[in-house]
Steps between C-alpha positions, in 0.01 A plus 500: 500500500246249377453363149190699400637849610810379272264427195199790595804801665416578848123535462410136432194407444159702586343113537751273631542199301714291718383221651525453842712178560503231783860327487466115501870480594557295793620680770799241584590546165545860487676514805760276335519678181576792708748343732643412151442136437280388220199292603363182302154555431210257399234644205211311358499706188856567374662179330860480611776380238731237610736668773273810510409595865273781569571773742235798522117480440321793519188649354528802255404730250636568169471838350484491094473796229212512306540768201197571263450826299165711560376718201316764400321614219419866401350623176233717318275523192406760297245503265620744224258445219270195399706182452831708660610405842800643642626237780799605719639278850772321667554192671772508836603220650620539852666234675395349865665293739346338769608264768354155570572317825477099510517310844695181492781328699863519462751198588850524503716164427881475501451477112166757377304774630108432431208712461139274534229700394245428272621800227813661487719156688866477421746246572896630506840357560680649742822499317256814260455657744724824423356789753312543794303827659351467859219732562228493839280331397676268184792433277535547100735195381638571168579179251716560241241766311182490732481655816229316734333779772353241800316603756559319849401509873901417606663629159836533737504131566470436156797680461676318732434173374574607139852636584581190767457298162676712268 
């Protein structure tokens, strides 16, 4: 079952939202993360601590809540006599939650799991990380009190690499 019939039930979406992703994992590399030993990766963009080696790169998507309230006005006037109005309404507030999806890469190290996006980018230890869902097409990590829903082309992998270091 994938993450958005999870979130949506089994219809999904009418207009599918998820971006189609091209893994930039090296094949050599996931061939060893499956055979399971962790690889040593070289990134450009993630700044390793001291000690800190990194293990899976990978493009992805996170999926955030966005709640807002939509409302409505109703109401009437009734002229009853000059200078009396008689106004009657109601105000209802309804609230809406939509979905937004933001591409970005995700890096494993021995020591964090990182999101690199230009909104919505985390940065966890792996020693928070308290629960882990695999889905088709992603994985929701929970830390401590959030729960981060990633979409990714080889979410299995990820997986693997996350429990080889745990």
């Amino acid at each position: 079952m994938s993450i958005f019939s999870r979130i949506f039930g089994t219809g999904g979406f009418q207009n599918d939202p998820i971006p189609h992703l091209q893994s930039i994992l090296p094949t050599a590399a996931a061939t060893k993360i499956q055979g399971g030993s962790l690889p040593v990766l070289k990134s450009d963009k993630l700044i390793l601590k001291k000690g800190e080696d990194c293990h899976y790169v990978d493009v992805g998507a996170v999926i955030t809540d966005r709640k807002h309230y939509q409302s409505g006005r109703r109401g009437a006037s009734v002229r009853v006599a000059k200078g009396w109005t008689v106004h009657s309404g109601s105000v209802t507030s309804v609230p809406v939650t939509t979905y937004e999806v933001t591409k970005g890469i995700l890096f494993i190290t021995n020591k964090r799991i990182v999101f690199v996006a230009q909104k919505h980018g985390f940065s966890q230890k792996i020693s928070s990380l308290t629960a882990m869902t695999l889905y088709d097409d992603g994985l929701v990590l929970q830390f401590n009190g959030t729960a981060q829903r990633i979409v990714l082309p080889s979410a299995f992998i990820a997986k693997k690499v996350i429990e080889l270091l745990t």
